[in-house]
N, C-alpha and C positions, 0 to 999 in steps of 0.2 A: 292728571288724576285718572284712574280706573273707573269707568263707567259699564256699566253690566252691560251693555251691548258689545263695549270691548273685548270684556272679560270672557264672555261667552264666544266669540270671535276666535279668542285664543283657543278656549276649550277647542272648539271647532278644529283648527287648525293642528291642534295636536294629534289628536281620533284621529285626522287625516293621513299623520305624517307614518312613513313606512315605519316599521318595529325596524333595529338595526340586526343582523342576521349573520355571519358566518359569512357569506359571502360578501361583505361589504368588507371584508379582510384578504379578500383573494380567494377566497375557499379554501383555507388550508386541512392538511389529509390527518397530522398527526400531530399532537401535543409531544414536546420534550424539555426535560427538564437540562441545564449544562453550567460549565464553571468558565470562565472567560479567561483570556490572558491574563488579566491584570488581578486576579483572585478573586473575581466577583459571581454573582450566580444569577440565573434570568430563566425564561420560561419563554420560546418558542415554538412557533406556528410554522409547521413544515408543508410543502407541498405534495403530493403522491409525486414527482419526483426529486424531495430534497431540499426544493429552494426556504428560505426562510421566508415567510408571511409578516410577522412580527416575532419584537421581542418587547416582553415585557420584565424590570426587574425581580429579583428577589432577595427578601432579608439574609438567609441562611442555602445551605445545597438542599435542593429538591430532589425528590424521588419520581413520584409519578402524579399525575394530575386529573382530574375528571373536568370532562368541556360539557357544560349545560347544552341540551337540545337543540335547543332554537336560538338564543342569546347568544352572541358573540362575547360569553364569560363562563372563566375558565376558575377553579377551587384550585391551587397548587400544594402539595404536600411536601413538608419535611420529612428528610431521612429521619428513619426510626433513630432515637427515643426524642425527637421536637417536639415543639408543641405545636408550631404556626401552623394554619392554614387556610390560607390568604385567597380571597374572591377578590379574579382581577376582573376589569375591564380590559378587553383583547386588544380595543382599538385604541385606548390611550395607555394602559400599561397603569393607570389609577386602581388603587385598592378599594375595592367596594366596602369590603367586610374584614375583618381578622375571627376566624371561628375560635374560640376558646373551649378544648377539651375540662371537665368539670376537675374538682381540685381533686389529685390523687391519679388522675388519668393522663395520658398522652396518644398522640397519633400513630397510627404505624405504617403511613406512607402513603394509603391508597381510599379511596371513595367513588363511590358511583349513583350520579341522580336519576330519577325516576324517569322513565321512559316522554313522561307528560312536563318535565323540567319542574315540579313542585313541590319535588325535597330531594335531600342529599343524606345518602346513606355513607357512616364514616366507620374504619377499622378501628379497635383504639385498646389499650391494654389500661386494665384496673390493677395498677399494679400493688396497691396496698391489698388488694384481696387475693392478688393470683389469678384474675379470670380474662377473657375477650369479652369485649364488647363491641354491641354495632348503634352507635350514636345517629340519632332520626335529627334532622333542621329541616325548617318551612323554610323555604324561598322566600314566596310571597309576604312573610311576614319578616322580613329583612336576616333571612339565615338564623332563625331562631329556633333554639334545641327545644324540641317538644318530647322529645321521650329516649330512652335507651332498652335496648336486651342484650341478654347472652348470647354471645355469637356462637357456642354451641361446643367452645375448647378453649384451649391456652393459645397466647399468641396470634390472634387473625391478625394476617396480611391482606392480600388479594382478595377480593370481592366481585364477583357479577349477576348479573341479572338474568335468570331463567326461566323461558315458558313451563310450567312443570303442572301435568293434568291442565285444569280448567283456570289456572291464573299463573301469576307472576311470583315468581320465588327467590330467595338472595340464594346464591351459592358463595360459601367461605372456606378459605382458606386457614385451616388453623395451624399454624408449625409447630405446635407445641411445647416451645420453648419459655420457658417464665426467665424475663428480666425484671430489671428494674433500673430508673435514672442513677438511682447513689451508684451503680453499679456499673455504669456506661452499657454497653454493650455486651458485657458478661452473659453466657449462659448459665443459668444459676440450677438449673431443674435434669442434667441431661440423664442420670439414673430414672427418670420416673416418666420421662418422654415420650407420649402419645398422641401425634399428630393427627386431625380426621379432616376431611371435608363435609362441613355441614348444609343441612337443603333446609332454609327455614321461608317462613312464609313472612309476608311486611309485615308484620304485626311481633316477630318472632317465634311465632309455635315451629318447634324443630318437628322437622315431615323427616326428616332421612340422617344419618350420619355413616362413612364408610370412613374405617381404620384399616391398614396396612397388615400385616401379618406381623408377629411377633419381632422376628429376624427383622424388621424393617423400621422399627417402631425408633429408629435415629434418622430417619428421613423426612428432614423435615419439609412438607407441603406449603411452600411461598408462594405459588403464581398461577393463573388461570389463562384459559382461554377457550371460547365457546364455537363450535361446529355448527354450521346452517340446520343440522339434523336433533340436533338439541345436546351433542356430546359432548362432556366438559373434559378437554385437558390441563392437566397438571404440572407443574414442576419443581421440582424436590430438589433440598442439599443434603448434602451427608455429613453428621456429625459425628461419626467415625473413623476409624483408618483410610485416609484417603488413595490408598493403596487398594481399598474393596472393589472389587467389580461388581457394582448393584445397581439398579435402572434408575434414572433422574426423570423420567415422565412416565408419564400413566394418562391410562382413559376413565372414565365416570360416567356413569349410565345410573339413574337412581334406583335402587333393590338387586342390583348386579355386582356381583365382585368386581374389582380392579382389574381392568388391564394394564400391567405394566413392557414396555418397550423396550426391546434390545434386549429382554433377556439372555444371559450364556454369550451375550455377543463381548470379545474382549476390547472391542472399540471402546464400551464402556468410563474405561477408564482415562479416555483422552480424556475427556469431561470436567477432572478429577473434586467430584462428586459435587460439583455448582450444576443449577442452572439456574442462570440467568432469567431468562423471557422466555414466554412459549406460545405460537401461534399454528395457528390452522391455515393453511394452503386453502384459497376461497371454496374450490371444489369440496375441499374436507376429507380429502384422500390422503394427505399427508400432512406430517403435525413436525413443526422443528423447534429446536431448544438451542436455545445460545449460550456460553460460557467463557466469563471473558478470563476466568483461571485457567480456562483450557487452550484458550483463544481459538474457537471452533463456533461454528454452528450445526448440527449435527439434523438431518434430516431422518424423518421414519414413515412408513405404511403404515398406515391407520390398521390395513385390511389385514395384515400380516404380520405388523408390531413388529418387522425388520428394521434397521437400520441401512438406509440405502445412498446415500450420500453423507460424507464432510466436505465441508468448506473453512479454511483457513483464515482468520482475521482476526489481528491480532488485536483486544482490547475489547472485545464487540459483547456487549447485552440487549442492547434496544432492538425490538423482532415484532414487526405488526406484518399484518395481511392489506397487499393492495389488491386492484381487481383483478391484476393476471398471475403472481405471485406473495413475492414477501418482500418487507423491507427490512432492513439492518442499519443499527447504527451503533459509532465505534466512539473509545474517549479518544481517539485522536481526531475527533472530528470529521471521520468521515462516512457518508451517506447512499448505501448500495443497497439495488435490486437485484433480486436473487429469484431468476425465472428458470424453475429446472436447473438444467446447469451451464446454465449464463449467468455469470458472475458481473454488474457494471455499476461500478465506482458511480455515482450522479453526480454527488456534491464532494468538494472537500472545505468545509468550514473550520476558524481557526477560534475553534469552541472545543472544550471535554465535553461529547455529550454524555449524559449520567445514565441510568438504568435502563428507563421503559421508552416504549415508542405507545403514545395511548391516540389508537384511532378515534376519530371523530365520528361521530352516526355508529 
């Protein structure tokens, strides 16, 4: 029998016990999502150089995943038009949660929680209305949806988080493409296509929105990535003649026009008009874009919006920043540092890995 000196004992003993953390996993560097030999799909825990930490299952193919702050638990996302979005536990590979987008709506791959781990911001398409949305859950009250807003376009993807003046602000991606599930994956809107990057505040009051130029308005804005100095990069596909020579990144500065990269350069069209992933080099001096149609990664000056190295690999999208360079990773499984121009192979696992590489911290 329990007796309150026990019970209290226990209390005790818990209060004491360590929170479990990220490093009780190895400290893994990078979240990815990958397809298995046998046709199955999982979600691991990479090292900054490549080794796997964990794996944890998955019902359907993942795209890219947000990892909680401090909990060693990770949200994994379905490729767009899913629905799941599954809170794993890291260390046993147990589903905490299954997040359920509201009826009418679905995920579009990507999320990111709050700096303080006590909510989870999600991309999500209303597809019966035509609009983006950025679906709000409480942690602490077991991943429960407490609110929605307009994500600020058609289409969000990619989402991060930006110091902007005196708080914290979501930066979006909007590609401004209108699907829908009856419809798979069809682009249904491309006559009327107006991609922006939106700067809204947690709450959602849109503080900023920058569109593209007319000529570019089939480019659509899918992926992020943020600079120590507060500048957001971009990267874009082209829904047009893949033949075009038109820039696939850009920079973002808010109340500033776009910079876009490689202009006039005909490298351009190695690319041929994907990008993949896009990362900042730590310093934030150089910004690179992966393309596994092109099967490139393609390197630029921030300072000078050149294009100053390709690197060859075949199959490659996944593109994070480690402390001294970048990482890449390929569907044939394999897992390379790219420091200036040393090129080395770390890992070769016998996994497709999928899209993103999503650092941890």
């Amino acid at each position: 029998m329990t007796t309150r000196r026990s019970f209290l004992a226990g209390l005790l003993a818990t209060s004491l016990a360590p929170s479990p953390t990220w490093a009780d996993l190895g400290g893994p560097a990078f979240l990815a999502a990958a397809k298995t030999p046998q046709g199955g799909y999982l979600l691991a825990g990479l090292s900054d150089q490549g080794a796997i930490r964990f794996t944890c299952p998955l019902p359907g193919r993942g795209h890219a995943a947000a990892a909680h702050p401090q909990r060693p638990e990770a949200v994994a996302f379905a490729r767009r038009p899913g629905r799941f979005a599954d809170v794993i536990d890291c260390r046993t590979g147990a589903r905490l949660a299954r997040l359920e987008p509201p009826q009418g709506h679905h995920f579009y791959g990507h999320g990111v929680f709050s700096p303080d781990g006590s909510r989870l911001y999600t991309t999500e398409n209303d597809f019966e209305n035509g609009r983006g949305i950025i679906g709000v859950w409480e942690i602490a009250q077991g991943y429960r949806r407490s609110a929605n807003f307009s994500s600020g376009g058609i289409g969000p993807h990619d989402m991060l988080l930006r110091h902007h003046g005196t708080g914290l602000h979501i930066v979006v991606a909007n590609g401004g493409i209108e699907t829908h599930p009856d419809s798979g994956r069809a682009k249904l809107n491309l006559p009327q296509m107006r991609p922006n990057l939106s700067l809204l505040s947690l709450e959602g009051d849109l503080q900023d929105v920058m569109e593209l130029a007319p000529d570019l308005r089939l480019n659509s804005i899918r992926h992020l990535a943020l600079s120590a100095d507060g500048t957001v990069g971009f990267a874009m596909q082209w829904q047009g003649d893949l033949g075009a020579e038109v820039p696939i990144v850009g920079l973002y500065r808010p109340d500033t026009p776009p910079q876009l990269m490689g202009e006039g350069d005909p490298r351009l069209r190695h690319l041929q008009g994907y990008g993949g992933s896009v990362a900042f080099t730590p310093d934030g001096r150089k910004i690179a874009v992966s393309s596994p149609r092109g099967g490139l990664v393609q390197i630029m000056q921030v300072e000078s919006a050149e294009i100053i190295q390709e690197i060859p690999l075949t199959d490659v999208c996944g593109l994070a920043a480690t402390a001294s360079g970048l990482m890449a990773s390929t569907g044939l499984g394999k897992v390379l540092t790219l420091d200036g121009p040393t090129v080395t192979q770390q890992q070769s696992h016998d996994l497709a890995w999928d899209n993103h590489l999503i650092r941890l911290g």
